[in-house]
MARPAFI-195194 format. One record per residue (C-alpha): residue number from 1; chain; x, y, z. Coordinates in steps of 0.05 Angstrom, whole numbers. Layout:
% MARPAFI-195194
PT   i ch     xx     yy     zz
PT NUM  A      X      Y      Z
...
***
This chain:
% MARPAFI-195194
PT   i ch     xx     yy     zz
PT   1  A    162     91   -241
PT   2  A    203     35   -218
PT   3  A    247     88   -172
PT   4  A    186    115   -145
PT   5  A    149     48   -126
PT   6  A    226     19    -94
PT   7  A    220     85    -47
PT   8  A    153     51    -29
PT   9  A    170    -22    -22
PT  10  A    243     -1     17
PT  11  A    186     52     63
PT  12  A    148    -10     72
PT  13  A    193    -63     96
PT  14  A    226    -12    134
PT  15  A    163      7    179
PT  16  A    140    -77    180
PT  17  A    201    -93    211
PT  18  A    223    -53    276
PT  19  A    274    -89    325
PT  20  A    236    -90    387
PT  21  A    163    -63    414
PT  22  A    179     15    399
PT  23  A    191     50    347
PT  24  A    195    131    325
PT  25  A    127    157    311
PT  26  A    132    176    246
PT  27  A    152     99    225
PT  28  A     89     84    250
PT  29  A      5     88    239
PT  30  A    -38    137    264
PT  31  A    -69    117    325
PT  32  A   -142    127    289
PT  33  A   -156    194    257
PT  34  A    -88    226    240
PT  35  A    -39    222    175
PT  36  A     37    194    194
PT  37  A     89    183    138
PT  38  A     83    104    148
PT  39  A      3    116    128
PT  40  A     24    143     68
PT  41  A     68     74     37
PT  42  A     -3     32     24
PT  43  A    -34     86    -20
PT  44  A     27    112    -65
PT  45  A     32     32    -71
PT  46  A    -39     29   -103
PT  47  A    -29     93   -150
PT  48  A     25     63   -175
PT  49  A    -10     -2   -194
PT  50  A    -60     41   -227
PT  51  A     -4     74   -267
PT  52  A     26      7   -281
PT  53  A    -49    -17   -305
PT  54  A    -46     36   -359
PT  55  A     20     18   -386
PT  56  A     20    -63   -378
PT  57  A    -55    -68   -409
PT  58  A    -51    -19   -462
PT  59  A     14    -49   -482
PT  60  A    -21   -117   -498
PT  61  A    -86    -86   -523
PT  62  A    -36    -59   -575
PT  63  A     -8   -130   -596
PT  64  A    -72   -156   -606
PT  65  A   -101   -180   -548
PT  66  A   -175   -173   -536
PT  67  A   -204   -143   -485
PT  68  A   -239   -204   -462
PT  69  A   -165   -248   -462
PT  70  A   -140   -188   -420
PT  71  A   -196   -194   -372
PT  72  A   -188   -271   -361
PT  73  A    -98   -252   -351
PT  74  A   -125   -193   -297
PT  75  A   -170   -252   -260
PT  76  A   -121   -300   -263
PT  77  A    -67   -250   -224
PT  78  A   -123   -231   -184
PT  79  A   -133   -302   -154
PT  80  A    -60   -307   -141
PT  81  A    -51   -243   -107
PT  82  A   -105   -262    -59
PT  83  A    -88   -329    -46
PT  84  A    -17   -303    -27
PT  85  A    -45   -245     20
PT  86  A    -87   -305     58
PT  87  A    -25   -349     60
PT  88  A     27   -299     86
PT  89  A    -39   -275    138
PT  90  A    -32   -343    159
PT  91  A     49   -365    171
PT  92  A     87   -398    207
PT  93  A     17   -415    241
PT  94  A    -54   -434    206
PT  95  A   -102   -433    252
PT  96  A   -168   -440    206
PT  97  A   -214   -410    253
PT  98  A   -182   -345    258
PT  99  A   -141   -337    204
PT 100  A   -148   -274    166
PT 101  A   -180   -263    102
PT 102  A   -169   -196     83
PT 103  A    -91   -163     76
PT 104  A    -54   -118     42
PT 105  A    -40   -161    -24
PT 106  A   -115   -182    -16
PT 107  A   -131   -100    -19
PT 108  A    -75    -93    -81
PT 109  A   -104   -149   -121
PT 110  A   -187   -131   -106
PT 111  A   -170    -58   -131
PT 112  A   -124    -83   -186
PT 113  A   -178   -128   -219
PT 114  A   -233    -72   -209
PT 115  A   -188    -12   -236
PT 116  A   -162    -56   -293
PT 117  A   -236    -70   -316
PT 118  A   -251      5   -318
PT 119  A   -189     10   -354
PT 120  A   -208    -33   -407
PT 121  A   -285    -21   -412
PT 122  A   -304     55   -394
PT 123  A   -270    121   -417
PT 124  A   -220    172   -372
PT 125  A   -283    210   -368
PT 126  A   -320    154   -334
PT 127  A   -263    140   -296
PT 128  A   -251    203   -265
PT 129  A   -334    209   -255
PT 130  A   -327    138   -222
PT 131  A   -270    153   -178
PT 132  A   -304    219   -151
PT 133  A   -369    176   -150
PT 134  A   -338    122   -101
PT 135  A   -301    174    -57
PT 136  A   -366    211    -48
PT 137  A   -415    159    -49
PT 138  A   -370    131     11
PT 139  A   -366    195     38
PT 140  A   -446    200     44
PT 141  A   -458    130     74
PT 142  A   -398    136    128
PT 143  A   -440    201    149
PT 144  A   -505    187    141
PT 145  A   -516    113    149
PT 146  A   -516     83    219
PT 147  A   -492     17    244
PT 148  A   -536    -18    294
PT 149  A   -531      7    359
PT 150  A   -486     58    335
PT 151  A   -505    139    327
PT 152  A   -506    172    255
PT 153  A   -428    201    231
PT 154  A   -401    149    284
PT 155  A   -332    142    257
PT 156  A   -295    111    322
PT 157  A   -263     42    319
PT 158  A   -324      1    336
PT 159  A   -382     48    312
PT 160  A   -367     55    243
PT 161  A   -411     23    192
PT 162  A   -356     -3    153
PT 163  A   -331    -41    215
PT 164  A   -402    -63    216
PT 165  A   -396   -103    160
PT 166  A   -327   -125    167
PT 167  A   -354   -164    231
PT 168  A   -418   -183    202
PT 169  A   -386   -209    142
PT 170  A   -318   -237    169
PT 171  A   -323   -238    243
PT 172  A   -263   -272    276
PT 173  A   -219   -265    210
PT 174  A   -206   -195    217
PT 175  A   -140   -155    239
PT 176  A   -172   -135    295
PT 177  A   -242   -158    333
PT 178  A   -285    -86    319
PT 179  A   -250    -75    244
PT 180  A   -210    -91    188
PT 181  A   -158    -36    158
PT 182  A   -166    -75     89
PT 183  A   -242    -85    107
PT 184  A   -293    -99     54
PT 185  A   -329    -24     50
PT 186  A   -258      7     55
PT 187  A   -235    -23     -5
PT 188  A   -282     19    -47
PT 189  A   -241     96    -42
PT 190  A   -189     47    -49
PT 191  A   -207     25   -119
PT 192  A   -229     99   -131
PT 193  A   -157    118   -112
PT 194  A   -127     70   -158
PT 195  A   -161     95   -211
PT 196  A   -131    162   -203
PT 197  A    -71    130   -222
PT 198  A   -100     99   -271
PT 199  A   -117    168   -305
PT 200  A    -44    187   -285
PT 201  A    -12    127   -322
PT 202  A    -58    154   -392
PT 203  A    -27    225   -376
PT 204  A     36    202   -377
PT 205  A     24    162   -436
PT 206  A      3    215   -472
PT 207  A     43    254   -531
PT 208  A     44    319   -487
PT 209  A    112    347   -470
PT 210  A    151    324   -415
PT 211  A    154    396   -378
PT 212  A     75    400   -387
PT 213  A     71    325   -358
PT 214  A    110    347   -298
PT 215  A     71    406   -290
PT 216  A     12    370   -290
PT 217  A     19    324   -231
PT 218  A     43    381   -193
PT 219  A    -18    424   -208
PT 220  A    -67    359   -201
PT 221  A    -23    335   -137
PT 222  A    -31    407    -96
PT 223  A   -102    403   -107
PT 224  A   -117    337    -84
PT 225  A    -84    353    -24
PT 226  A   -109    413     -8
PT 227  A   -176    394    -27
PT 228  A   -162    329     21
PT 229  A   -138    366     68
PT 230  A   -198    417     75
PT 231  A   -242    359     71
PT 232  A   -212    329    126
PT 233  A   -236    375    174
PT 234  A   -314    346    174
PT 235  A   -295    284    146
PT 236  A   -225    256    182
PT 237  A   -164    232    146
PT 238  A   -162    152    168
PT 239  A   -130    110    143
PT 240  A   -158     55    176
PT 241  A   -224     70    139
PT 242  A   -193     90     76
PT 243  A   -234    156     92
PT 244  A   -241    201     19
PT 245  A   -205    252     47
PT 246  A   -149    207     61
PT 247  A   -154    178    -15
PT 248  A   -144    258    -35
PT 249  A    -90    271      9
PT 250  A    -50    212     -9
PT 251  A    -64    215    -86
PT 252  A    -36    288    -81
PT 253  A     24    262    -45
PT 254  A     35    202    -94
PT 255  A     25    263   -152
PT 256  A     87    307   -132
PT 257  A    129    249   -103
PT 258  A    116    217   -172
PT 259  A    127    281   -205
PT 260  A    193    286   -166
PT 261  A    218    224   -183
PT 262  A    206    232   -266
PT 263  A    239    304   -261
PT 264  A    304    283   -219
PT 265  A    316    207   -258
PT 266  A    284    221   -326
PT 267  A    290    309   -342
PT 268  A    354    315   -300
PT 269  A    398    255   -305
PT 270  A    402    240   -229
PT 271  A    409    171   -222
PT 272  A    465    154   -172
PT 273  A    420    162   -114
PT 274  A    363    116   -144
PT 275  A    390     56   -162
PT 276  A    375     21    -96
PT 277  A    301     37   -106
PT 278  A    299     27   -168
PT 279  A    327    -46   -155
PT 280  A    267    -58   -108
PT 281  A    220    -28   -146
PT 282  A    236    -83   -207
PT 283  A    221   -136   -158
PT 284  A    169   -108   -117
PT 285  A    117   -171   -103
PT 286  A    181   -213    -82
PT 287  A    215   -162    -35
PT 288  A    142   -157      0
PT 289  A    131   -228      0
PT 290  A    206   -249     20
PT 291  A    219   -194     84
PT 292  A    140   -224    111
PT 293  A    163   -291    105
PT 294  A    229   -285    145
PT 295  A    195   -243    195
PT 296  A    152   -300    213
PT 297  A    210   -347    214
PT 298  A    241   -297    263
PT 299  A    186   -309    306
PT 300  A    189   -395    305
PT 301  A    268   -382    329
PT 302  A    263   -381    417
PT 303  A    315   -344    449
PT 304  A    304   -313    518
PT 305  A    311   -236    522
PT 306  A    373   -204    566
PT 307  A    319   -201    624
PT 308  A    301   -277    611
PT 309  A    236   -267    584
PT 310  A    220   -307    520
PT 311  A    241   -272    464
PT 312  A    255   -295    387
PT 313  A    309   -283    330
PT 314  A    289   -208    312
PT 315  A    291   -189    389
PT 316  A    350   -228    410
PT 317  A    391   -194    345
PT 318  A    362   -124    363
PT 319  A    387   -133    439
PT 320  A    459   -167    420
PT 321  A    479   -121    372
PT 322  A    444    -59    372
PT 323  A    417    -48    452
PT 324  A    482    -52    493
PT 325  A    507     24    454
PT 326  A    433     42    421
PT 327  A    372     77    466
PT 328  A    315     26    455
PT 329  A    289     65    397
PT 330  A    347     81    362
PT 331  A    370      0    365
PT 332  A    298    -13    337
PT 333  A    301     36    281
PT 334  A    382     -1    267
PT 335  A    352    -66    264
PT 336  A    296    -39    216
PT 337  A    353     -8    178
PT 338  A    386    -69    171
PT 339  A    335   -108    158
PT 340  A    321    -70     95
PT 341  A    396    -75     73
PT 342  A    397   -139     75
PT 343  A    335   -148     25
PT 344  A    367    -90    -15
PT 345  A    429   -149    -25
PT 346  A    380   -207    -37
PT 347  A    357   -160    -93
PT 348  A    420   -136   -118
PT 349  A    442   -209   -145
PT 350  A    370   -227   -170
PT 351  A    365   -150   -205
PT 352  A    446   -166   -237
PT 353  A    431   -244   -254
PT 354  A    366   -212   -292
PT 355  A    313   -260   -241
PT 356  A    249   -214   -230
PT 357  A    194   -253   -187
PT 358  A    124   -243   -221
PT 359  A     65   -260   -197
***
């Protein structure tokens, strides 16, 4: 698990951090509809946290803890994971009036608290009937509720209902001025996908046999994604809106890379190659917060550009070092490269001095 969410965390920093205004396709979103391999790091993230859910909270359910103390630890984390997302929305610069209130830790802390109470209060029955609940019940008001001044099944950037709320709710504190990608209505497939992994994390708890484990993510991953996939045809894959067919697609995806991971490390021994993700995957909330942070003070650096234009740190690296032999997106893609060595050495000494950051 902790090989599987490094790939993740070294996928993310890798697509946050380009060294100028390009970048391959692939390394980044889809435009609006569309699946790329960057929209694919947010997702596998949550599925893992539901995974984690089942083994961190069962473990102290077994010690003794009450369901009710559990609850009160998941809140408190909750809180902090959310204050963080605001603060990093926020640096170098606050500006109160704008500043953004929902995020990507904001998203992983909201579904965390949600899919841990499931965990602790309903069955995998009513987890699974929830999770297909949310993804449907979404589904249905996407298509069949309008926005004001908006048509019925409007799912374009400024038409859809769930950017509707986002700017009725949090106008002027959103990622954008029509929508939010971590919006309010959005985050519900989200929690439903989390709780897929969830159910994952009791399946691999269970006393079944490794080979039938394996088996069964790769049986339960294939359908999700072909089941996503043929749903995405009247209902797009967006990730934007955290469509359901999007949720089903990327659960699949998280199934067999998941799947992959346990039968390469843990059935055949093959460990050489994952000891760098497995290094960020031990100190996951710290690489994310630590490469955000020194992207921002990238930014408060001024240096002018080679055509004199104002430029900062990340830019005046990317054209010093990489531009004068690199094509413009090849010296971006070196710069991300490097970027995400360098936090792979950060990590190194904290993983071999035994420091894990936990929030």
């Amino acid at each position: 698990m902790d090989v599987f969410r490094g790939l993740t965390i070294a996928g993310m920093i890798l697509v946050n951090s380009p060294g100028n205004d390009v970048a391959y396709a692939p390394l980044e979103h889809a435009a609006w509809h569309g699946l790329t391999p960057t929209d694919l790091i947010f997702p596998f993230f949550l599925f893992i946290v539901g995974v984690s859910i089942t083994f961190a909270l069962s473990r102290m359910l077994e010690q003794g803890t009450s369901r009710s103390a559990v609850m009160a630890q998941v809140f408190k984390r909750t809180l902090i994971l959310f204050a963080l997302g605001v603060l990093l929305n926020g640096f170098p610069h606050y500006h109160l009036a704008t500043l953004r209130i929902p995020g990507v830790l904001q998203r992983i802390a909201l579904c965390y608290f949600f899919a841990s109470a499931f965990f602790l209060w309903t069955s995998g029955v009513a987890q699974l009937v929830s999770a297909s609940a949310m993804l449907l019940g979404y589904w249905w008001v996407l298509t069949h509720v309008a926005a004001p001044g908006s048509v019925v099944g409007d799912l374009s950037m400024g038409g859809s209902l769930a950017g509707f709320i986002d700017r009725s709710l949090l106008g002027g504190h959103l990622y954008r001025p029509t929508d939010d990608p971590e919006g309010f209505l959005s985050t519900i497939p989200a929690v439903g996908g989390t709780l897929f992994g969830v159910l994952s994390g009791a399946w691999l708890r269970s006393s079944r046999e490794v080979p039938r484990k394996i088996g069964g993510f790769v049986l339960a991953g294939a359908f999700l994604l072909a089941a996503g996939w043929a749903w995405g045809r009247s209902f797009p894959i967006n990730k934007a809106l955290w469509t359901s067919s999007f949720v089903l697609v990327t659960t699949g995806g998280a199934l067999l890379g998941f799947a992959a991971c346990f039968w390469l490390v843990d059935v055949r021994g093959w460990k050489a190659w994952s000891k760098p993700f497995e290094i960020f995957g031990t100190n996951a909330i710290a690489a994310y917060v630590l490469h955000e942070v020194f992207i921002g003070l990238q930014h408060l650096v001024h240096l002018p550009r080679l055509d004199g234009s104002e430029g900062n740190l990340r830019l005046f690296i990317t054209e010093h070092a990489f531009s004068p032999w690199l094509a413009p997106l090849n010296a971006s893609l070196a710069y991300a490269l490097c970027y995400t060595g360098l936090w792979l050495a950060v990590l190194t000494v904290l993983y071999r001095r035994k420091i894990f950051l936990k929030v």
